[in-house]
Legacy VTK file of the C-alpha trace (Angstrom):
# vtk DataFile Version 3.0
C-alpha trace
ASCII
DATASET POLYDATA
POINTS 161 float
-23.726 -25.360 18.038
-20.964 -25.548 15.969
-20.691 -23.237 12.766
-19.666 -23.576 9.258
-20.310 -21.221 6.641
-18.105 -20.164 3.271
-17.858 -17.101 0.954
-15.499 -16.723 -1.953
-13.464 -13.432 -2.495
-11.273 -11.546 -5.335
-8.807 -9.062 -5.321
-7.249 -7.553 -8.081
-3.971 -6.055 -8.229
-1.800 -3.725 -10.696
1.613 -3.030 -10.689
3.246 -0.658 -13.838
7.076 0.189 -14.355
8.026 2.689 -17.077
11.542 3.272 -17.623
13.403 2.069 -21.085
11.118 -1.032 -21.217
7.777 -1.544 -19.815
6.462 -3.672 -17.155
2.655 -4.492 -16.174
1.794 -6.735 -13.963
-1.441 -7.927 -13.197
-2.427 -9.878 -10.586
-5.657 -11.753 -9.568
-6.386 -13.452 -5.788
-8.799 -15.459 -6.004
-9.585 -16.805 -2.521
-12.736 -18.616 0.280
-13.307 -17.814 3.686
-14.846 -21.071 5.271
-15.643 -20.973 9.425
-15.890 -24.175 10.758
-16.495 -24.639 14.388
-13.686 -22.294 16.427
-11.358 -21.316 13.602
-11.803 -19.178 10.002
-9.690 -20.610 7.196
-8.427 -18.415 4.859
-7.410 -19.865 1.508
-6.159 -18.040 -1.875
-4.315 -18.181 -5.159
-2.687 -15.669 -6.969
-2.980 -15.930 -11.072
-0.218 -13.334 -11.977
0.180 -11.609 -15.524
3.655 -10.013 -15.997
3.595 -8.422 -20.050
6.878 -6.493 -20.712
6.982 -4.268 -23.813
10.376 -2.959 -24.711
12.788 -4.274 -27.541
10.665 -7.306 -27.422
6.977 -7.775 -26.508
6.327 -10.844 -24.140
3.753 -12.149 -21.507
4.276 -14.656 -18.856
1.662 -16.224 -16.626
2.205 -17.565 -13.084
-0.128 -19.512 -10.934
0.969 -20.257 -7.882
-0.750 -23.012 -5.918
-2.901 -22.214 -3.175
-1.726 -20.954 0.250
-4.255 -21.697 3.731
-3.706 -19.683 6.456
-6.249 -20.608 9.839
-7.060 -18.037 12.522
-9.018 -18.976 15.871
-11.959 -16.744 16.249
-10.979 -15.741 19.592
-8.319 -13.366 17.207
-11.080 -11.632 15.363
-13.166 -9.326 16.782
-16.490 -9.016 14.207
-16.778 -8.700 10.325
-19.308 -6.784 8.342
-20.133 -6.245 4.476
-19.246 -2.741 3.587
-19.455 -0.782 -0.012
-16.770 0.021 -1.459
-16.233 3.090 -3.088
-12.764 2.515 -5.011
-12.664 1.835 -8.144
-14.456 -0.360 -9.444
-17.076 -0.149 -6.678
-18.656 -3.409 -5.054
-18.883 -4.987 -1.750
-16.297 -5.644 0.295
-16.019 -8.422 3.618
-14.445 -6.684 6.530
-12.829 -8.601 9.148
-11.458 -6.956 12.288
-8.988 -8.377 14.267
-9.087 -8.502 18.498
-4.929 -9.318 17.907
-2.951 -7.247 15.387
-1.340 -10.655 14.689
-4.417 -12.402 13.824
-3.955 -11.426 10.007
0.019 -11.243 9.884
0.036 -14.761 7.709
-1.977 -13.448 5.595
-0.508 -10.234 4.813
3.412 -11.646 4.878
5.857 -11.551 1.406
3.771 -13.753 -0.398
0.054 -13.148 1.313
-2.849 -10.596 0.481
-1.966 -6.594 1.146
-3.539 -4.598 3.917
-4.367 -1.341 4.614
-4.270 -1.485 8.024
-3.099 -4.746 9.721
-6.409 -5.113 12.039
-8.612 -5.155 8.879
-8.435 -7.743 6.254
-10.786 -6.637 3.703
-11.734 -8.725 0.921
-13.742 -7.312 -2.377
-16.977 -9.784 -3.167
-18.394 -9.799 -6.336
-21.546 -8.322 -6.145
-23.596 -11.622 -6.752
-22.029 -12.631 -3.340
-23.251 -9.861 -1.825
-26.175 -11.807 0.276
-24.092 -14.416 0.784
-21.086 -12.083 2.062
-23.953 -10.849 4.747
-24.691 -14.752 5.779
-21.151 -15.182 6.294
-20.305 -12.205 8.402
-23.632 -13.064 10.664
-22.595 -16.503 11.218
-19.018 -15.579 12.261
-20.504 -12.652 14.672
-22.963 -15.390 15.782
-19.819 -17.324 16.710
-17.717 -15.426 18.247
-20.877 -14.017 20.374
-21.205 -17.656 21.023
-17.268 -18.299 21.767
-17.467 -15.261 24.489
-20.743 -16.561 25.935
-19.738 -19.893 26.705
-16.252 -18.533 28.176
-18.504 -16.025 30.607
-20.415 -19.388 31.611
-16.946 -20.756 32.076
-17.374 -23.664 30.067
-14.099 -22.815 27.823
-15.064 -23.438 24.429
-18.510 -24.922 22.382
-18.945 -28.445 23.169
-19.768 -30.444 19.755
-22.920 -31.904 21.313
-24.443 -28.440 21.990
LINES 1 162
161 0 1 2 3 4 5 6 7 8 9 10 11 12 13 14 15 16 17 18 19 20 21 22 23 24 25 26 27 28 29 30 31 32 33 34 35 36 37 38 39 40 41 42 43 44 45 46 47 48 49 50 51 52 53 54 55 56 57 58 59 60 61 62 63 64 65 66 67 68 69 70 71 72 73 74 75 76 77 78 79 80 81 82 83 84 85 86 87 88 89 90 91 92 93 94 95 96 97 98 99 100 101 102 103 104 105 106 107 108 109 110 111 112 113 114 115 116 117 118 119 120 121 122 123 124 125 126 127 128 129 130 131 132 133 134 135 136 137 138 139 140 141 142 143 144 145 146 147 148 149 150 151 152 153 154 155 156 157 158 159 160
């Protein structure tokens, strides 16, 4: 049976420089995770806040437009809704990766940052919580699914199953 199932995710960002001017910049991913049938697509856009207070005050926004990366489920191993504890605390969408190249799109120059590059982990806010848990079942559901149907030898999920 094929899947599908989405979740949206946020992650905020700070970055300060103090030296004879100063420079904050703020910046806010805002991003889904949608599985549909073998592959998990991974889109985002980052709203960036740069103010710079020195001899002259100024703020510049920056949206960029959105960026899509898609992985193949046979490169992630499970996912699972975690709390957070940092600051400010919520829960947080953990993928794991069966390839430590499964996530490398999405971590490059202008992707999301990792702290380790077999775990993506994405903050939900905490009225996605339930829905968060829905997601990560249906992708372990599919993947269990994915490695079943290779055991059989079939190869892959047909669309009629």
């Amino acid at each position: 049976m094929p899947h599908s199932a989405a979740v949206p995710f946020l992650l905020q960002r700070r970055h300060d420089v103090v030296g004879v001017a100063i420079t904050t910049t703020r910046e806010t991913v805002h991003g889904l995770l949608r599985l549909d049938g073998d592959k998990l697509y991974v889109q985002w856009r980052v709203a960036r806040a740069i103010d710079h207070v020195g001899m002259t005050i100024r703020s510049d926004k920056q949206v960029e437009p959105v960026r899509e990366v898609v992985i193949p489920l046979t490169a992630i191993a499970g996912a699972v809704v975690k709390w957070n504890w940092r600051w400010p605390p919520g829960p947080c969408l953990v993928l794991t990766a069966a390839d430590l190249r499964a996530f490398e799109e999405v971590a490059g120059a202008a992707g999301l940052s990792l702290d380790h590059p077999a775990e993506l982990q994405l903050r939900l806010r905490r009225s996605d919580r339930a829905l968060g848990v829905e997601f990560a079942g249906e992708l372990e559901l599919a993947i269990a699914e994915r490695e079943l149907a290779e055991q059989q030898g079939l190869g892959g999920l047909g669309t009629g199953d």
